[in-house]
N, C-alpha and C positions, 0 to 999 in steps of 0.2 A: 169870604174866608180865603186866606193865601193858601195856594198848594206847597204841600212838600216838594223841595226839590228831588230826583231821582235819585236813585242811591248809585254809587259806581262799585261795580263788582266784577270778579273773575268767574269762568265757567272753569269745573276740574273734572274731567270723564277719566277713568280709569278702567279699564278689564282687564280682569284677570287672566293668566292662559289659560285655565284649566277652565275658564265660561265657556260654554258651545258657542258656536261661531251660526249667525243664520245663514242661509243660501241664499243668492240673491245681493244686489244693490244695499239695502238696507242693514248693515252687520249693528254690532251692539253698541258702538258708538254713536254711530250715525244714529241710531234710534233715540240715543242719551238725548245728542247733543241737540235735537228736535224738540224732546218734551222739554228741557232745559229754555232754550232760548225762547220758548211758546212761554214758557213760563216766569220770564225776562220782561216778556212782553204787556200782559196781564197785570206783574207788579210793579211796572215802571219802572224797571232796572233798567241800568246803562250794562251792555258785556264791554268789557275794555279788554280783556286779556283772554284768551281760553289755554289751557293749561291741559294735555291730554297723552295719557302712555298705556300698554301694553305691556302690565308686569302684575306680580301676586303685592298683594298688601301686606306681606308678611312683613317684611324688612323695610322699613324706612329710608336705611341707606343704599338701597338698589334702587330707588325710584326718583332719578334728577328732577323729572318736572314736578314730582311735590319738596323737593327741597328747596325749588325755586319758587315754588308757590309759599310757601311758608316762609322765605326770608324777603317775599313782595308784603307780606299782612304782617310781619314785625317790622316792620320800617310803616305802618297805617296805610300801604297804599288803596285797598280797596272800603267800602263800606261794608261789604257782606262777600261770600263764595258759593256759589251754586250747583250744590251737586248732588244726583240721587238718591244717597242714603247717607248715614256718618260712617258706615262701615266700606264707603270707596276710597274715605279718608284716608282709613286704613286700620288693617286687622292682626299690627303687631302685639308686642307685648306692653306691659302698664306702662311702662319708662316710656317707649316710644309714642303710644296714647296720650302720655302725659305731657309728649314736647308738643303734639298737636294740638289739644286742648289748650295749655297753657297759653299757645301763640296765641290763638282767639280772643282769647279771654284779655291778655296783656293790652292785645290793638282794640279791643273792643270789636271788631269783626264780625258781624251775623255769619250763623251757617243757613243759605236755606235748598229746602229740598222741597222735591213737590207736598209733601204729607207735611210740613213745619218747618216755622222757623224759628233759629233756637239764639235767643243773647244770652251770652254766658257771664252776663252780668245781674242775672235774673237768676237765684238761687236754685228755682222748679225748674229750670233750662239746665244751668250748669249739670246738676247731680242725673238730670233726664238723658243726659250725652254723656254721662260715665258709666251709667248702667248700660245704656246700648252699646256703648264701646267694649264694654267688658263681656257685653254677651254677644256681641260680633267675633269675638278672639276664643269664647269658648267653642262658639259655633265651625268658625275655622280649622281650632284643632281637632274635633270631631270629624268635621270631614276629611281633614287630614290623617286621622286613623282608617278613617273607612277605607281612603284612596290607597295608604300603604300594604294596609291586611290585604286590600284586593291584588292589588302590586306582587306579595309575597307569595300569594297563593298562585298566581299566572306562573314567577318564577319558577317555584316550587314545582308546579307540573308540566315544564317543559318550554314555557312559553318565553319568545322572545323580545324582549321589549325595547332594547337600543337601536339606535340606525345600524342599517343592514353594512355590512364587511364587505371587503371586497371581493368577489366570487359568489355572494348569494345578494337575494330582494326581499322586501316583506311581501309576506304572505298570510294565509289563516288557516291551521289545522287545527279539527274537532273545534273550532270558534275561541281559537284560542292564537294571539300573534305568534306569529313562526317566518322561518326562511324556505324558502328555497332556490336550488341551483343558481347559476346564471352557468352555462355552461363554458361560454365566450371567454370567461373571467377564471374561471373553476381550474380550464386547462396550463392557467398561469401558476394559479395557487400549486398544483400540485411538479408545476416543475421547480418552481422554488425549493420546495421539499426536497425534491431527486436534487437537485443541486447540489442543496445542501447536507445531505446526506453522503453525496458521494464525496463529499471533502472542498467545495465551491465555498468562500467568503461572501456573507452579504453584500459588499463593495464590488465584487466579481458578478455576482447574483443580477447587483439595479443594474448595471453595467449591457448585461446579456439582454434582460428586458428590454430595455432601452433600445438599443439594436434592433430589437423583433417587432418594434412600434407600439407595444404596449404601457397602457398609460393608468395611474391609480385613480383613486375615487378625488382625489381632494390636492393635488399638484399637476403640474404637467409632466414629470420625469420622477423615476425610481429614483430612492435614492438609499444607503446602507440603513436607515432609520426606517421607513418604510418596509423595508425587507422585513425588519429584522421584526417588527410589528405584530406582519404577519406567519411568522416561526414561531412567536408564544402564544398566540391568539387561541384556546381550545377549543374556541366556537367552531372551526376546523375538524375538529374531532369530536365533533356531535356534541360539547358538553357546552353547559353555561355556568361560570363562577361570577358572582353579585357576591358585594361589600366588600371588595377590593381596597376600596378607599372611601374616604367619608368628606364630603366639603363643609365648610366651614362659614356662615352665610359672613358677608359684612356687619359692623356693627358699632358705635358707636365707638369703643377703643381700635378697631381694625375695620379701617374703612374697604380694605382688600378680601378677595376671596382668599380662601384657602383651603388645600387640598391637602388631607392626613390620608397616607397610604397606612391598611392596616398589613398586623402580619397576617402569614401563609395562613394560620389555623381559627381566626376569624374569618376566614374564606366559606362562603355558601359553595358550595358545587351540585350541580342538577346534571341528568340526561335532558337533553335538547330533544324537541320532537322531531327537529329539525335533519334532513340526512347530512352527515360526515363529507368532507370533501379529499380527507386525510387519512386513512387508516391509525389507530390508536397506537400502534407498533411502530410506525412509522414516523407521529406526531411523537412521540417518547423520545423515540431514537433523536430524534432532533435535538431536542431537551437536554440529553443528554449532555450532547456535542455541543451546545450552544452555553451550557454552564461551564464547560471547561475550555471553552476558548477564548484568546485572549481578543480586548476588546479596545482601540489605540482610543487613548484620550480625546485626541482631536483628529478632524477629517480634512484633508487635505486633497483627497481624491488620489492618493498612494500608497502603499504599503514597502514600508523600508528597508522590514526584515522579510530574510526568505522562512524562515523558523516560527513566526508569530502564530500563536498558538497550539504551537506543534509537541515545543518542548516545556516539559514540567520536570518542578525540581522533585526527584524521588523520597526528600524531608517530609514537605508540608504539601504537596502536593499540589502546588501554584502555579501559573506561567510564570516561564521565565522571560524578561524581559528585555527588552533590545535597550540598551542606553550609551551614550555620549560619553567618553575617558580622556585618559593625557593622548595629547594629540590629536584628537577627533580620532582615532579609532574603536569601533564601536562594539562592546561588550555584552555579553548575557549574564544577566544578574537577576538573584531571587531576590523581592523585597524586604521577604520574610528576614528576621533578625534569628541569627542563631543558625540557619538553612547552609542549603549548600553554594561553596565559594564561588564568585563570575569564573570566567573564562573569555577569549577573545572570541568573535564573534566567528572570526576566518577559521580559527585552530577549531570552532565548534563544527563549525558546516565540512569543511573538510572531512572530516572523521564520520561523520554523516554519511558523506558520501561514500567516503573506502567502503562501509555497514553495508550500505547499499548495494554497493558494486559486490560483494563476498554471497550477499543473501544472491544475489544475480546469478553468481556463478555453481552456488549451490543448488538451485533451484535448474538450471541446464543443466549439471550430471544425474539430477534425479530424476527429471525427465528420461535423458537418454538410458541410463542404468537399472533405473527400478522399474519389476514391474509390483505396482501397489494394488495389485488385483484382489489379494489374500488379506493384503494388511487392511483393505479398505471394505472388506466385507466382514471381518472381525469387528470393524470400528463400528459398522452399519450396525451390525448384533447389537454393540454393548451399548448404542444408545438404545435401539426399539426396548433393549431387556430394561434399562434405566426410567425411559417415558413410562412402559406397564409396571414397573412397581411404584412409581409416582400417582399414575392412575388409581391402583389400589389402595394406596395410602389413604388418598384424598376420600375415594369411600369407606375407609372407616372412620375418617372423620364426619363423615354425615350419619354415619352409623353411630358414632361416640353421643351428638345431638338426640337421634330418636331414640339410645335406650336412657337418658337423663328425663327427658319426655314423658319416658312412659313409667320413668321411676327405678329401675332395673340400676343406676346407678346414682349414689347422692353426690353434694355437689364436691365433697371433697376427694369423690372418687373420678368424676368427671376431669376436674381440673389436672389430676394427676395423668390420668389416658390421654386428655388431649394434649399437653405438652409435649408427654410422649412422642404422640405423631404429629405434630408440629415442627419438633426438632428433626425428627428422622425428614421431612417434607422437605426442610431446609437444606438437608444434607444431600436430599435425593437431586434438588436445586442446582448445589453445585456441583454434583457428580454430571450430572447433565449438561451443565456449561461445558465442561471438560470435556466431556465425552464429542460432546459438539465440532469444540476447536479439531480434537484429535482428528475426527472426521474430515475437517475440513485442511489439515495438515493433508491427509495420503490422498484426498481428490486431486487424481490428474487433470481433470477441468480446474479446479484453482488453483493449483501449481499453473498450470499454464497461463492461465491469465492474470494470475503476478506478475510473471515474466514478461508476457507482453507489455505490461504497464511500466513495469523499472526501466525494459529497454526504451520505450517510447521517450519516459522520463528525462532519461540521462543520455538521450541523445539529442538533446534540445536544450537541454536546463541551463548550461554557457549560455546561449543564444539568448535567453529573457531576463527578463529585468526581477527585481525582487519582488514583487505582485506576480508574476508567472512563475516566477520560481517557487512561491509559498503555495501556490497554485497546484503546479506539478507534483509535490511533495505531498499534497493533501489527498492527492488521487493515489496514493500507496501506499500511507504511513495513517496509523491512528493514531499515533501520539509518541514521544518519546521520554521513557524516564533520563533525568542527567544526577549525576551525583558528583561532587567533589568535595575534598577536606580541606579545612584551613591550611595554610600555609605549607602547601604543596606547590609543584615546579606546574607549569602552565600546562603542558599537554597531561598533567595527571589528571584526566578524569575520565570517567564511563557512559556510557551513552545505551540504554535498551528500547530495542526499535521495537515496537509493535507493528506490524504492517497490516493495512486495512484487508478485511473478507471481499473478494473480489466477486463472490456467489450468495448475496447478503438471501435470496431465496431459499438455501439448503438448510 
């Protein structure tokens, strides 16, 4: 009796990520790829090709060496494929099952595995690998529930599950993943903050770094993107936000990944178990300052304007922007349509500066002339008197809760009490803003250290280029409203200086 000749076939080992990995020499391929070719051996198969990746069987189109292996068995090149189970095939959806199967079946192609082998040209075979197929894909998305509820619940209580930031490590509290410190790293993070808080640009920020030898997780040098990174980062400020965005797998019309950012109010937000590197008043403040500054299109390693992010139009409430006119000289213009009209960039900065120089001069006679002894201990009253009725407010608003509670008010009586002290809470708010500034108007410690900072300022500001001058300018100034009207003569317009709290502690 002739013997068969040998079949030629490919071997295809697949694991998943989310397979435990063993210890040791022997990991999960290597194990495959053993009972595989033992089992090669046994049925007189030829391996001609082996075919082997490191990805989820979800998607099809993430995994090259089975799309390589599936266009080797549509072109007939093997007899048969040797692989585990049918579900290393792969554990996508029907359509993608169906381009695997189909292949087989087209080439004539055995599948065999150590438990069978299956020709899908044999009815009880074919329909034997659609059920398993089908029940490999439920089985998938089950665990795939189980994996994300557990996911949700770690978030949910604290726990952190991305690669560590730069200033902490992973860690495990109550058995659950977390960070903590790196302190090495931590002391960085939080000068970037002071930096940035005291009016320093992220381009100024990498810069400074840089100098100091300090180097991030994933480059060799700071750079304005990196900074700026870690300024919205809340993981900073103890907190973790999950479902920022959603990815989009590959697939059969869209061979590419894709990343949908959602909005703000699909945002999860958790307390982090994790300790803060940033105080929350701090991390805010930042926030702040970092939505209203301006942000240059392209990076060049310069900053043009001395103004850039300084000045907003008092309209719409936007930067105003450095731009290119007749002659190349260069202009501050609002985008906005309808906003207030450019002006020249020199005729703008100038009058900036006369601002400066007046608040200079003002701020030296009242030094020498006043004493703000009286005034500044009126000021000190009206806020303590301000914060205790704010206080009080706030406990009749926990009072408003316990007598709804206890029934003592219904809810149409509730709603009406607590607006009540809501509104008044809000007012008490910004009497207290007020009261604050005022206070910080007649301190002769911040008078004085205004003054020291304008002098410093504009005894140097000639001397720097437009990056030190936007520089200088950030260390004094919080912001400037500009306002002008259509078709007015060029020096017509107004300029209102804010100048920055020199005692951000009081």
């Amino acid at each position: 009796m002739k013997t068969p000749a040998p079949l030629t076939a490919a071997l295809y080992l697949r694991r998943s990520r989310e397979d435990p990995e063993r210890d040791g020499e022997h990991d999960t391929l290597s194990r495959h790829r053993e009972i595989l070719l033992d089992l090669a051996d046994k049925t007189r198969v030829v391996i001609t090709d082996i075919f082997e990746e490191v990805v989820s069987g979800e998607s099809l189109y993430r995994r090259p060496e089975m799309l390589r292996l599936l266009e080797a068995v549509e072109q007939g090149k093997y007899d048969a494929v040797l692989c585990m189970a049918i579900d290393r095939l792969g554990r996508g959806n029907m359509r993608e099952q169906g381009i695997i199967l189909e292949a087989f079946k087209a080439s004539g192609t055995k599948i065999i595995t150590p438990e069978k082998t299956y020709d899908l040209d044999l009815d009880i075979d074919e329909v034997l690998t659609e059920f398993q197929a089908f029940m490999s894909r439920q089985e998938y998305k089950l665990i795939s529930k189980r994996l994300r509820r557990g996911l949700d619940q770690t978030i949910a209580g604290g726990g952190y599950i991305a690669n560590a930031p730069y200033g902490y490590r992973k860690t495990t509290i109550d058995k659950k993943p977390s960070l903590e410190i790196v302190e090495s790293e931590a002391r960085f993070v939080r000068m970037i903050f002071d930096l940035y808080c005291d009016g320093a640009g992220a381009e100024l920020i990498a810069r400074q770094l840089n100098a100091l030898g300090s180097v991030p997780r994933r480059s060799e040098r700071w750079n304005r993107n990196s900074v700026r990174h870690i300024l919205k980062n809340p993981t900073f400020r103890g907190q973790i936000i999950w479902y920022k965005k959603r990815h989009i797998r590959p697939g059969a019309e869209s061979p590419k990944h894709k990343t949908k950012y959602l909005p703000e109010s699909e945002w999860r937000v958790y307390d982090g178990l994790h300790e803060a590197i940033i105080p929350p008043e701090q991390f805010e403040r930042a926030q702040e300052l970092r939505r209203g500054r301006y942000i240059p299109p392209s990076n060049n390693g310069t900053v043009k304007s001395p103004l850039a992010g300084l000045v907003k139009c008092s309209v719409c409430g936007q930067n105003m922007q450095r731009m290119g006119a007749h002659k190349s000289e260069p202009y501050l213009l609002c985008n906005t349509t309808g906003c207030s009209a450019g002006a020249k960039m020199e005729y703008v900065e100038t009058a900036l500066l006369a601002q400066i120089r007046d608040r200079l001069t003002e701020l030296t006679v009242e030094l020498e002339t006043q004493d703000a002894g009286a005034e500044l201990t009126r000021a000190e009253e009206t806020l303590a008197l301000i914060r205790r009725s704010a206080a009080q407010t706030a406990a009749q608003k926990e009072k408003i809760y316990s007598l709804l509670e206890q029934g003592v008010y219904d809810v149409a009586e509730y709603r009406e009490r607590m607006d009540a002290v809501t509104t008044k809470l809000a007012e008490l708010e910004r009497q207290e803003a007020t009261a604050a500034a005022e206070l910080a108007r007649h301190s002769t410690e911040e008078k004085a250290a205004l003054r020291d900072k304008i002098q410093n300022a504009l005894a140097i500001y000639h001397t720097a280029d437009a990056a030190g001058r936007n520089a200088l300018l950030k260390t004094i100034l919080e912001k400037v409203e500009y306002t002008k009207h259509k078709k007015t003569k060029p020096h017509d317009f107004s300029l209102t200086l804010t100048f920055r709290a020199q005692n951000p502690q009081r």
